[in-house]
N, C-alpha and C positions, 0 to 999 in steps of 0.2 A: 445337599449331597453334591460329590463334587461334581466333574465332568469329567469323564474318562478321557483320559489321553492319549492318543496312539504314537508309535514312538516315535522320535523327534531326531533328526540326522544336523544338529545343531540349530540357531535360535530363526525365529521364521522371522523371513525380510520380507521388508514393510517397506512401501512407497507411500509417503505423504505429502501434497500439496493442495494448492488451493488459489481463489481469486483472477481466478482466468480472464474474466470480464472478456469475454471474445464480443467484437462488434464494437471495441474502442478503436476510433479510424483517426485522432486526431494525428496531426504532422503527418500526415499519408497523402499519397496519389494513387489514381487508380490505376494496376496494371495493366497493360491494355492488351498482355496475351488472356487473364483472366479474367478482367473488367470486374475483378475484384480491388479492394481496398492493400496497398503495399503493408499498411501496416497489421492489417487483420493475418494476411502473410505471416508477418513476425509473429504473432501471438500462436500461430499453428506451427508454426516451423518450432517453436519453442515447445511446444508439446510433443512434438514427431521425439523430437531429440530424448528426449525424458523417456518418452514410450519405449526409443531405441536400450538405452544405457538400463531401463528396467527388466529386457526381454534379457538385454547379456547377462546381465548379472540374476538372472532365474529370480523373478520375482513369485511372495508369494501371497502377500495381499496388498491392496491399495487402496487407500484413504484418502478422497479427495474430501476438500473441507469448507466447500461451499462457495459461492459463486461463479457461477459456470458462464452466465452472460453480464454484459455492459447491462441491458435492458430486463425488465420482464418480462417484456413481449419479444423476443428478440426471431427478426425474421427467417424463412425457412433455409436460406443459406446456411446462416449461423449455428441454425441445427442442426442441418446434415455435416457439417465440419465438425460437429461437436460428435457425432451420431458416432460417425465413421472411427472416430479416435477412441472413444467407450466402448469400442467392439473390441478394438485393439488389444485393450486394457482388460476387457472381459474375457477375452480368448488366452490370457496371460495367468491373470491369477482372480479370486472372489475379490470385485470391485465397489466400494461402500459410497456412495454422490449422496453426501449429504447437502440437505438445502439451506443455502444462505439467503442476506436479505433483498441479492441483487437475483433470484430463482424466486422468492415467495409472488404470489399474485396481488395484486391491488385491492383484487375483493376477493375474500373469502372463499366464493363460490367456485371462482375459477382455479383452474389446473395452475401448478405453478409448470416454470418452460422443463423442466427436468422429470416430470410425473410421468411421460411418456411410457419410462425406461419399466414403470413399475405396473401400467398398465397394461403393455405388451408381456408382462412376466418374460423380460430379457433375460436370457441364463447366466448364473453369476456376477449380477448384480442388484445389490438392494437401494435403494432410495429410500433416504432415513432424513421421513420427513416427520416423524414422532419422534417425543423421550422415550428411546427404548432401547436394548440390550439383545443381541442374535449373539449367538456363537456360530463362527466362519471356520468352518474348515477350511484346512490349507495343507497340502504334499506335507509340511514339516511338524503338523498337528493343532488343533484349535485353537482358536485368538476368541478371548470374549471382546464384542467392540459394543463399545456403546454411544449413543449417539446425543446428542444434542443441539437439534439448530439452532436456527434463530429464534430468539426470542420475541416471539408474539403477546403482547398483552393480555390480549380479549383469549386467549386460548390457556395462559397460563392463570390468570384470577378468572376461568368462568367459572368457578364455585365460590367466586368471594365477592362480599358485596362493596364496590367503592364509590356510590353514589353518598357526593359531598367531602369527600378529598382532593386533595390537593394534587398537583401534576406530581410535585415531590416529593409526596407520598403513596401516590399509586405507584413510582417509578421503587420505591424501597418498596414494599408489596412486592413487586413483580421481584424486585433482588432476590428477596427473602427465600419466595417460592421458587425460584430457579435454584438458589444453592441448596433449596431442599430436595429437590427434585435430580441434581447432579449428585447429591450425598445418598440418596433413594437408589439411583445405577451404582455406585459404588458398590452398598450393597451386597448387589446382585450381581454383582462381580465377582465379589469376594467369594463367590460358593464354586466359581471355576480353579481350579488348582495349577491352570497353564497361565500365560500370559492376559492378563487386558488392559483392551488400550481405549479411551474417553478420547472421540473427536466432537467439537464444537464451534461454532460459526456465532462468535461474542466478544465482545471488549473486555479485556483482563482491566483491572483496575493497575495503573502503573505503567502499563505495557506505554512502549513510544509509538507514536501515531508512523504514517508515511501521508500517504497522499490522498488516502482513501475518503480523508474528511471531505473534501472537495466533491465528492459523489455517494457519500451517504446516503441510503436511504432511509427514512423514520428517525426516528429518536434510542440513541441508546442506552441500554441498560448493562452497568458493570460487574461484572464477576468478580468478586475478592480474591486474591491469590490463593489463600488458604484452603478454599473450597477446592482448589485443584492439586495442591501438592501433599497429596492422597496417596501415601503407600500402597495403598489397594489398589491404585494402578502405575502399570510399568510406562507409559506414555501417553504423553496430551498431546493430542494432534490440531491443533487452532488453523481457524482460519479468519478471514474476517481483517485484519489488519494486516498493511500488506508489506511493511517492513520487517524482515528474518531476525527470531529476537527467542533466544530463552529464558522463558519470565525465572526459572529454577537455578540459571546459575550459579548464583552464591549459596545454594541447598543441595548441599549434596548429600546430604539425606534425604531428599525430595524425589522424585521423578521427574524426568525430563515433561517440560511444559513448554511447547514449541510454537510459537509461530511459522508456517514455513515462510511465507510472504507470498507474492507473486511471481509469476515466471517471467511477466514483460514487465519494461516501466509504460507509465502511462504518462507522465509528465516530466516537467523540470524537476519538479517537486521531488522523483525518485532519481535525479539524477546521479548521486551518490552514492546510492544503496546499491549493495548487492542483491541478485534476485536469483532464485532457485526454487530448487526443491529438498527434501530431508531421503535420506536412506537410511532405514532403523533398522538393527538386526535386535530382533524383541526377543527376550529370556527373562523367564519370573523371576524378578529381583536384580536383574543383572543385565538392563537393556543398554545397549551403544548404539550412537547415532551419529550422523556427519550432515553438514550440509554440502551441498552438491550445486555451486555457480553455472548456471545456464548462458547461454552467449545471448545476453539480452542487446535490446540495439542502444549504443549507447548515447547518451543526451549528453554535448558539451556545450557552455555556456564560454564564451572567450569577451573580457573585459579587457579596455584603454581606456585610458585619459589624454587623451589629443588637445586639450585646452592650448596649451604652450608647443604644439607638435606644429613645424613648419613643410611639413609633408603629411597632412593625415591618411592618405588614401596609402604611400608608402608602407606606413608605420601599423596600418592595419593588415596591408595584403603579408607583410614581414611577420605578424603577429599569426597569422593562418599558417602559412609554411611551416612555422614554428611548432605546431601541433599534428598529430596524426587523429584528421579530421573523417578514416572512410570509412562511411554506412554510416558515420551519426548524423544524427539528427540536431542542426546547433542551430544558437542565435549569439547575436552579438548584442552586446551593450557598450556604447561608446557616450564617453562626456566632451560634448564638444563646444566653443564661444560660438557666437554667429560668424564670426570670420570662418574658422576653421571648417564647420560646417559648410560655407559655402565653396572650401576648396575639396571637398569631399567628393569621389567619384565611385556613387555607389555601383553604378553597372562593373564597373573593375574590380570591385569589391565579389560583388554576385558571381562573378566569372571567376575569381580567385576560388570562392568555395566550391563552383561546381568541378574544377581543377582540380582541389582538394580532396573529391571524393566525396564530398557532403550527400547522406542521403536526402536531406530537405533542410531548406532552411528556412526554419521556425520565424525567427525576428530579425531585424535591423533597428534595434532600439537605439536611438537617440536622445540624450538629456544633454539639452544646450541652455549653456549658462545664458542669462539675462544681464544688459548691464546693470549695472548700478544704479542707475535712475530708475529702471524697471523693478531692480529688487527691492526698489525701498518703498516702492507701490504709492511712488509720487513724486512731486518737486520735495529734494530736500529742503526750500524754504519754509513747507508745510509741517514741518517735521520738527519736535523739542527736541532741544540738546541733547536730552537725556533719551529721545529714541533714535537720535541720530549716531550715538555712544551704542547703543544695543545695537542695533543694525552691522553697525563696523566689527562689533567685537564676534559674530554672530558670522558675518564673512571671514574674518581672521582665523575660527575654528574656534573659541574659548570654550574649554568645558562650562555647563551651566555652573558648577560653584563655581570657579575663576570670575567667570562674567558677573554673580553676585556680588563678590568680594570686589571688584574694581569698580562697579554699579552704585554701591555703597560709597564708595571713597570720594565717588566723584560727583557724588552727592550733595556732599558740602563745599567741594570749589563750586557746582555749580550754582549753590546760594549765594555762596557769598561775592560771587562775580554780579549778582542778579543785584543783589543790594549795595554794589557799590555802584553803579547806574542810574 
């Protein structure tokens, strides 16, 4: 039977994001009016902003998509910052904190950090920490949402038995039964006659990675695309991968299947990605959506080659100016001989960037060439002909076929030099 629907004063808008990891502090200092973390700062000022542009734009539900802390356990600061922003967001419109892998608990038994919300029965909002399906009312009329976290093993095969398989095949089991279990809310979707929207905190197969690998938590399991680009639903709200990415775009007969990404970067690693959130205006059969750039802090990396530079400390602080370096966060990577390194003057350097504007600086990498006795990793008397030819061709640049084909040739002068001695 369907679901009645009350009438609708155009399509209901939808706020979707995800992967907040609040309690990531790297490249920070502590503020010392709040003896908090500078960068934990960015991560909340990034949410304020979000909260702000959802309140003007009359939002009317919102879909966070899982990872709400850096930690599982993440200390009580981290909570009340997270607390006070979910009040916000529930004071706005019915708010859905689905749990990701960086919210689940270690053991079973324990609370994950976000169950709070669902234990206090906070008003408008659910904690969708089951495969399950609610219908949300909202001012512009009912949203079926359905939810899907993380993928837990032991919870999704506790009715199958895989004692005596294989890692790579409990891991296709578990596939199996998730896309059965996301084909199962579909569904039960399909019997509402308004819009519905699938959020999930999982790895699309295909999807491009960002930085997230580097603090994974467990072992992943992939969702096939197919299983998602479901007419039966009017939008995929992902979380979990923290690079902005719609898996559906060449399907336009699909539905939107979003990543949103992350609102902050957390490393170099994001330093080129954009980071946001998604604003959806959802209509059965007929949803638009935009992504929405957050003022994340940005990470610049500035590279030299000072080998042959007769001023390096010049040629670097000239290399800084030349950039609009305020509130990032940078490091440098410079290649330098031992000479020139030693004419290096890093404190002028350091002071160049705090001039700059730099919010923190990351690195001062250094890759200083060795000479040539050093790179040959001995006395070249110790050394055949024929690795003293590799060596040289090796500093010269030669692509490895080139280096073969001249390797070869010089093969047989180098015989027959050998037997005419």
């Amino acid at each position: 039977m369907d679901t009645p629907i009350s009438p609708q004063s155009g399509p209901v808008r939808m706020l979707h994001f995800a992967d907040l990891h609040i309690g990531t502090e790297n490249y920070g200092a502590t503020d010392p009016q709040t003896g908090l973390s500078t960068r934990l700062r960015d991560f909340l000022r990034r949410m304020d902003e979000m909260i702000d542009d959802a309140r003007e734009h009359d939002v009317d539900l919102v879909i966070f998509a899982g990872d709400a802390f850096k930690s599982r356990n993440p200390n009580a600061t981290f909570q009340r910052e997270f607390a006070w922003r979910v009040r916000d967001l529930a004071d706005l419109a019915p708010t859905v904190l689905l749990v990701g892998n960086h919210d689940v608990p270690p053991n079973e038994r324990k609370a994950s950090s976000i169950e709070i919300y669902a234990t206090l029965a906070v008003p408008n909002v659910w904690v969708a920490d089951e495969y399950d399906l609610q219908i949300q009312p909202t001012k512009r009329g009912p949203v079926a949402v359905a939810a899907a976290p993380y993928p837990i093993r032991s919870r999704i095969l506790a009715d199958q038995r895989t004692t005596g398989q294989s890692i790579a095949e409990t891991d296709r089991m578990v596939q199996r039964a998730l896309m059965q279990i996301i084909d199962d809310l579909a569904e039960r979707a399909d019997a509402h006659a308004g819009p519905r929207v699938l959020t999930g905190h999982f790895t699309v197969s295909g999807a491009v990675y960002g930085s997230e690998r580097g603090i994974m938590l467990g072992r992943d399991i992939q969702v096939l695309p197919s299983a998602l680009m479901d007419n039966r639903w009017d939008y995929v709200a992902l979380g979990h991968i923290h690079k902005h990415q719609n898996l559906s775009a060449k399907r336009p007969d699909a539905p939107p299947v979003v990543y949103s990404g992350s609102l902050e970067r957390i490393d170099f690693g994001e330093e080129g990605d954009p980071k946001g959130y998604c604003w959806v205006e959802l209509a059965r059969g007929a949803t638009e959506w935009r992504f929405v750039r957050s003022q994340a802090r940005p990470f610049v990396t500035l590279s030299a080659d000072l080998r042959d530079v007769a001023e390096p400390t010049a040629a670097v602080i000239a290399l800084i100016e030349a950039h609009d370096l305020s509130g990032a966060i940078t490091r440098l990577r410079l290649k330098l001989t031992q000479e020139t390194e030693a004419r290096l003057n890093e404190g002028l350097i350091r002071d160049a960037l705090r001039q700059a504007g730099v919010a923190y600086i990351a690195a001062i990498a250094k890759d200083i060439e060795q000479p040539a006795r050093a790179r040959l990793g001995g006395s070249p008397e110790e050394l055949s002909d024929e690795e003293l030819l590799d060596h040289y061709l090796k500093i010269k640049g030669m692509t490895p076929e080139r280096r073969e084909l001249l390797m070869a040739a010089a093969a047989e002068i180098f015989e027959q030099a050998r037997a005419a001695t």
